[in-house]
GUDORO-883289 format. One record per residue (C-alpha): x, y, z; residue in three letters. Coordinates in steps of 0.05 Angstrom, whole numbers, plus 5000, padded with zeros to 4 digits. Example, Ala and Ser with C-alpha at 12.3 -4.5 7.8 and 13.67 -1.06 7.14 Angstrom:
% residues 2
524649105156ALA
527349795143SER
//
This chain:
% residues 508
150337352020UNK
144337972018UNK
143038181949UNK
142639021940UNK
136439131899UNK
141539381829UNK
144438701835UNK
138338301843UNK
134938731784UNK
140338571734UNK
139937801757UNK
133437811733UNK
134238221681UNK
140337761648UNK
135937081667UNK
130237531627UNK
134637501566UNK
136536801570UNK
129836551569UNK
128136951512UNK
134436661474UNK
132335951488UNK
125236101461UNK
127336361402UNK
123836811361UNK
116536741349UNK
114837271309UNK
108437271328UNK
107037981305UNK
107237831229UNK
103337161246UNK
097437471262UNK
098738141240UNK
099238471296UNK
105139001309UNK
105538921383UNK
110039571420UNK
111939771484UNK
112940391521UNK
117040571578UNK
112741061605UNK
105341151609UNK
101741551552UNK
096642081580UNK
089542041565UNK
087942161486UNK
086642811486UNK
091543211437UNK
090543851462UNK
092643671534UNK
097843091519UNK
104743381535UNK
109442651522UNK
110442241464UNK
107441711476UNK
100541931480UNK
101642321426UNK
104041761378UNK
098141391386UNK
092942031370UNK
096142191314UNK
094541421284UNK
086941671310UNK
086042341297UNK
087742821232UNK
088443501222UNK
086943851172UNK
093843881143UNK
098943411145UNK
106743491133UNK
110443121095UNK
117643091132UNK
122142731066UNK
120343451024UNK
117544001081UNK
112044051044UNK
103844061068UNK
099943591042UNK
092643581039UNK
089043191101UNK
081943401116UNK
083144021083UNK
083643991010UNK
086944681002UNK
087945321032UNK
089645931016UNK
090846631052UNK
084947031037UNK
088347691077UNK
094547671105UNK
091347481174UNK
085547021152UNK
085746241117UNK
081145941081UNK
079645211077UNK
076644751029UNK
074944141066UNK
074843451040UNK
067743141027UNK
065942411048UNK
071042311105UNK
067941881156UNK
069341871237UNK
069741281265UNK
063541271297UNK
060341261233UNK
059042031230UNK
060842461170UNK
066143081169UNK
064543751163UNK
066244491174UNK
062144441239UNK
067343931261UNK
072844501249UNK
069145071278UNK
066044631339UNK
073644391356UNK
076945021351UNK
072745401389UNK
073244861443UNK
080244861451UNK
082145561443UNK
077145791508UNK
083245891568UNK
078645481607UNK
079044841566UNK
086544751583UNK
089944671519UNK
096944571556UNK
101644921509UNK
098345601489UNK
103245731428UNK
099245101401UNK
092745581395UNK
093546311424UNK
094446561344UNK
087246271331UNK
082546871345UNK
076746541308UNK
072846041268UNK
067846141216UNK
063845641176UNK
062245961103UNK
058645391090UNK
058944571104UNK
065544501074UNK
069645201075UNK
071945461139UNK
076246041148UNK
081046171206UNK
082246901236UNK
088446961265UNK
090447351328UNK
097347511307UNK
102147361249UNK
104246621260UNK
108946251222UNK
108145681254UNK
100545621241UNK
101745091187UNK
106444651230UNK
100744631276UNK
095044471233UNK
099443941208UNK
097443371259UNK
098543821331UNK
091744091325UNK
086143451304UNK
078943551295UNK
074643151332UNK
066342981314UNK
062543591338UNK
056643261364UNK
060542881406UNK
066043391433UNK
060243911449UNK
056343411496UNK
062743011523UNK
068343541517UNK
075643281543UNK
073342781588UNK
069442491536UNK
074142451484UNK
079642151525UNK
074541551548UNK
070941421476UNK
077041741419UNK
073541861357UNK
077942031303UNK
078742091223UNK
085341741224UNK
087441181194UNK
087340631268UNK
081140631313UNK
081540451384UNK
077939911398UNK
079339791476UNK
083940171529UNK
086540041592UNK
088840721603UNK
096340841614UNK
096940121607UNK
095039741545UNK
091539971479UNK
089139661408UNK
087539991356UNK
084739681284UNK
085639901225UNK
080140361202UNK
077840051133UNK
073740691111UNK
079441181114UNK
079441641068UNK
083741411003UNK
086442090993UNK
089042201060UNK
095742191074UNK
096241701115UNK
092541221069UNK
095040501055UNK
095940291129UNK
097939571118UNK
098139241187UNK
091739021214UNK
092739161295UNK
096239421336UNK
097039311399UNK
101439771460UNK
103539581527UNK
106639911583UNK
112339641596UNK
117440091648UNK
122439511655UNK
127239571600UNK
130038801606UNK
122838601609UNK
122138931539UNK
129438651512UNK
126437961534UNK
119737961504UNK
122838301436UNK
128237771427UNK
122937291442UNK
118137491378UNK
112337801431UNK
114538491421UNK
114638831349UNK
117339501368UNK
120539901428UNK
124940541425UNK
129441011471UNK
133840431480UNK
140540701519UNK
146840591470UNK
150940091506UNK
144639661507UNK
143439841434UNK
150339581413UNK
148038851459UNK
141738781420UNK
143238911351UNK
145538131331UNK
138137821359UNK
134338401334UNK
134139011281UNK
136739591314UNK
135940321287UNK
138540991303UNK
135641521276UNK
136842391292UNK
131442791324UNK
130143461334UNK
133243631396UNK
140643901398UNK
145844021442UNK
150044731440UNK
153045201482UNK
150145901473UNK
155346521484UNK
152447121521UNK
156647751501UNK
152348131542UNK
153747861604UNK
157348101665UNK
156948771641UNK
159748571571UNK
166948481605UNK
167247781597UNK
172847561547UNK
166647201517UNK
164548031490UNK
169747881431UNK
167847531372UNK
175447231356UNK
174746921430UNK
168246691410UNK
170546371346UNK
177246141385UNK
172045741432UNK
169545351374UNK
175845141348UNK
178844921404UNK
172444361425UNK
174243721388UNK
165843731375UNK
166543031320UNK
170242641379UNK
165242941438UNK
158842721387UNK
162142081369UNK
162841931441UNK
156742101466UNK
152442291417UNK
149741581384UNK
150641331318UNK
144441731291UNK
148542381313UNK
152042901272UNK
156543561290UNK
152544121275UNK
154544891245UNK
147645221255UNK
144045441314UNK
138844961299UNK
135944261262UNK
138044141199UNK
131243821189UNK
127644491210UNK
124944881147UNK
129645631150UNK
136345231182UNK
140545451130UNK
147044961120UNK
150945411072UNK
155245731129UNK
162945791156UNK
164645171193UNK
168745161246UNK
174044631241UNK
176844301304UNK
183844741296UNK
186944841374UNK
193445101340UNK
189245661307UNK
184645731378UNK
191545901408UNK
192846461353UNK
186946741354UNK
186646791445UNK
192947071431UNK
190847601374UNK
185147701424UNK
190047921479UNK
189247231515UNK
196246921504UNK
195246631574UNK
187946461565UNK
183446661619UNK
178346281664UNK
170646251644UNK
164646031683UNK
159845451644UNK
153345351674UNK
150444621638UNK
143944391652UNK
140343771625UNK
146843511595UNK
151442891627UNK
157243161661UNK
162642851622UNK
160543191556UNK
161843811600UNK
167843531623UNK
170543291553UNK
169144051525UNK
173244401594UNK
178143871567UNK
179944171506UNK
178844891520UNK
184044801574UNK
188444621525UNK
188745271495UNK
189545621560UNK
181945661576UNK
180245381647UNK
172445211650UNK
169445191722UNK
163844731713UNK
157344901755UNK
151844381740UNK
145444721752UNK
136944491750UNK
134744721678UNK
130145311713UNK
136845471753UNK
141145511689UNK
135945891657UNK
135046381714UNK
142146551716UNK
143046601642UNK
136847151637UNK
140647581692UNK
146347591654UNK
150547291702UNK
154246771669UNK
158346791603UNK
156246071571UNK
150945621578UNK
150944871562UNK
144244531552UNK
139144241500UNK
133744491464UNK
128644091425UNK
123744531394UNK
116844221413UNK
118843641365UNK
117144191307UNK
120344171244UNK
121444861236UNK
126345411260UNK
121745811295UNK
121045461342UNK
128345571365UNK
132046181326UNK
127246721351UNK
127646461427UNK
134046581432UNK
135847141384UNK
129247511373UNK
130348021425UNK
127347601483UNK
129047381562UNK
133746931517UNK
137747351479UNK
143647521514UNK
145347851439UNK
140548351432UNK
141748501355UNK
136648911318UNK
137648621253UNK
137747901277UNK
130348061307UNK
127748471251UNK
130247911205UNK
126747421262UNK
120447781258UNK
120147771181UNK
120947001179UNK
116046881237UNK
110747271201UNK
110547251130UNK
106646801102UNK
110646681033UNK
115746131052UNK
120246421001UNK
120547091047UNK
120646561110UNK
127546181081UNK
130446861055UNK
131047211123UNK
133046531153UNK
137946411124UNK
140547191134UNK
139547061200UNK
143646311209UNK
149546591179UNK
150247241218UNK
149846791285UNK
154746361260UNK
160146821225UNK
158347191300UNK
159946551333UNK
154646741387UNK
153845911396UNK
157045411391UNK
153544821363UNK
153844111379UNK
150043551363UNK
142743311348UNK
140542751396UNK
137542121363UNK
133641431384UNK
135540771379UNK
128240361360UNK
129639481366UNK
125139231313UNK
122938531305UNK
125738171248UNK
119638121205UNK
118938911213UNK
119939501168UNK
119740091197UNK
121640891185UNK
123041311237UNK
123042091235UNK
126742741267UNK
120642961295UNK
120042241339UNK
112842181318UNK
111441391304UNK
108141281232UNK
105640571243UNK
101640681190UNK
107940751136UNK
110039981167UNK
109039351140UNK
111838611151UNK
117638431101UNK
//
């Protein structure tokens, strides 16, 4: 008998798990207290500024700080390199910089850190991959070893959300001779792990750094090592997790997740990415039955969304209302929900002038076909046939900006950011995006992307939020979530923004 390749690969993998079963679990980890992890996928060099996966990004943030740091249980910034700040003119922040922070190669922090990063990064030719990181920085200035203030381009709401973590300073000394290539070879960091060794994209350890700052926020890392492999076959990681060599993996598929939770802990936890179906009233020269805001709201009610997340949305999952994260600052919760109602969805078509229904093009990109499926399921239903037409995301996209299709399934994950700029504006702030073109949803947009005062930020929000939903112009679904297989001995608390705090573990 010739084995296909799938066939062979799950032999091994299922003989994987049996050895692991008979070895029992070693716990290692704890033993010598070192959390050992694995990734799927390769993390990119340690730059920050030109990492685009998490991976990479997981393990600078344990290297490098910023100068602010966000604390994701309140919303709140917290005090990292920078003591305080303060606006100084609406377009200019000031910093007071912490004294007698160390790098890890021994060299002390100061403002000519700040300024000697910053200036580095924000030149087009060093390659910072996503502009929106830095393109609101238009300068640095040192007012004297341990004040800094930061002229911006443009009014930038998101400037804190960056300084929190996304943008790390690095020794200036060193980053001026070495520049990227330096700083991915030898990272030097103020955070709370130092690398010790790498064998780039495939195995790192990183000590704890004993002269961290106490005040930092990421003070009172209690795990000695850590060590991360790559690891790309999932049943290899299963194995060597069940087995006690393996602390910590993650993105662990659901039926797998449901297998592994009796050997080993198993968490789902939400993230920031979400699933909806965005309404374009606009298209087809507005003559779509989609144009009415009763057919709209119809929509809604007739999509079962609680069965459709339950199904395929993970334990961590939730039905949304809003046309964003409920663990984005400015996602206002305090709006209409739409119940799952079909009887009413058949009134309302009606009251519409649909008593037949109608037919409706969905475009769905980056989304499994039977969600899509399950959602033409109910809609038809009421009457409502959905031709499905499973496009490339830049295909979906494409048609969607020429206003040639009425709905649009697909996902949207906002950079990982915690708050809703970096989704509300993009698609309702007057942009390729907005197939709504409001006025007042951008000027209210505007005013919360700008304003400095968070109070001003929520208020407009939240104005915002519940004219899109009492509009229906979307129709929410569900926020995605992780399943992490912990060892045993491990606690561990994982976040919406899928950033890894290693630091916040500890054995039990």
């Amino acid at each position: 008998m010739t084995l296909t390749t799938t066939t062979m690969a799950r032999l091994l993998g299922a003989s994987a798990l049996a050895l692991s079963l008979a070895a029992g679990a070693a716990h290692a980890g704890k033993a010598d207290d070192t959390l050992n992890v694995a990734f799927a996928a390769e993390p990119e060099p340690l730059d920050s500024y030109k990492i685009a996966g998490r991976q990479g990004l997981i393990l600078a943030r344990h290297i490098y700080d910023g100068l602010l740091y966000k604390d994701l249980n309140t919303g709140e910034f917290l005090p990292a390199l920078a003591e305080s700040y303060e606006y100084v003119e609406p377009l200019v922040m000031e910093f007071k910089l912490r004294e007698g922070v160390k790098f890890h190669n021994g060299a002390d922090f100061t403002a000519d850190d700040v300024v000697t990063t910053f200036d580095m990064v924000t030149d087009p030719e060093y390659g910072t991959r996503y502009a929106i990181y830095v393109d609101w920085i238009d300068s640095v200035e040192k007012i004297d070893d341990y004040t800094v203030r930061i002229n911006m381009s443009k009014p930038f709401a998101g400037a804190l959300e960056m300084l929190a973590d996304a943008l790390p300073i690095y020794p200036h000394e060193f980053f001026a001779e070495n520049g990227s290539e330096g700083i991915t070879r030898t990272p030097i960091g103020t955070g709370p792990y130092k690398l010790v060794s790498q064998e780039p994209g495939v195995r790192y350890e990183l000590e704890k750094f004993e002269d961290y700052y106490p005040e930092g926020p990421k003070a009172g890392a209690s795990i000695g090592k850590i060590v991360v492999r790559t690891i790309p076959e999932l049943n290899t990681q299963y194995a060597e997790l069940m087995s006690g060599n393996l602390d910590w993996i993650w993105r662990i598929p659901p039926d797998q997740a449901s297998r592994l939770e009796s050997r080993v802990q198993v968490i789902s936890a939400p993230i920031m990415r979400i699933a909806y179906v965005g309404f374009a009233p606009l298209a087809l020269d507005a003559e779509s039955p989609i144009a009415k805001q009763e057919v709209r709201q119809a929509l809604i009610h007739a999509v079962n969304r609680e069965a459709i997340t339950k199904a395929f949305g993970g334990a961590g999952s939730e039905v949304l209302n809003t046309p964003c994260n409920p663990a984005q600052f400015g996602c206002e919760q305090d709006v209409t929900a739409y119940e799952y109602d079909p009887e009413k969805a058949r009134q309302m078509l009606a009251d519409a002038g649909y008593a037949d229904g109608f037919e409706m093009e969905m475009v769905f990109a980056a989304m499994p076909r039977p969600v899509a499926e399950a959602v033409a399921a109910d809609l038809a239903k009421v009457g409502v046939t959905l031709i499905l037409n499973e496009q490339q995301y830049a295909a979906g996209v494409g048609q969607w900006r020429a206003k040639e299709l009425p709905a649009f399934f697909s996902n949207w994950g906002s950079y990982g950011i915690g708050d809703a700029a970096f989704i509300l504006s993009n698609f309702f702030g007057g942009g390729a995006d907005d197939l709504i073109q409001d006025p007042q949803l951008a000027e209210w947009l505007t005013t919360a992307d700008t304003a400095s005062d968070r109070e001003v930020r929520a208020e407009n929000y939240s104005m915002a939020v519940k004219e899109i939903v009492d509009q229906a112009y979307w129709m929410p679904m569900y926020n995605f979530n992780v399943n992490y297989g912990l060892s045993p001995d491990l606690s561990f608390t994982p976040y919406p923004d899928e950033f890894a705090r290693w630091w916040e573990a500890s054995w039990k």
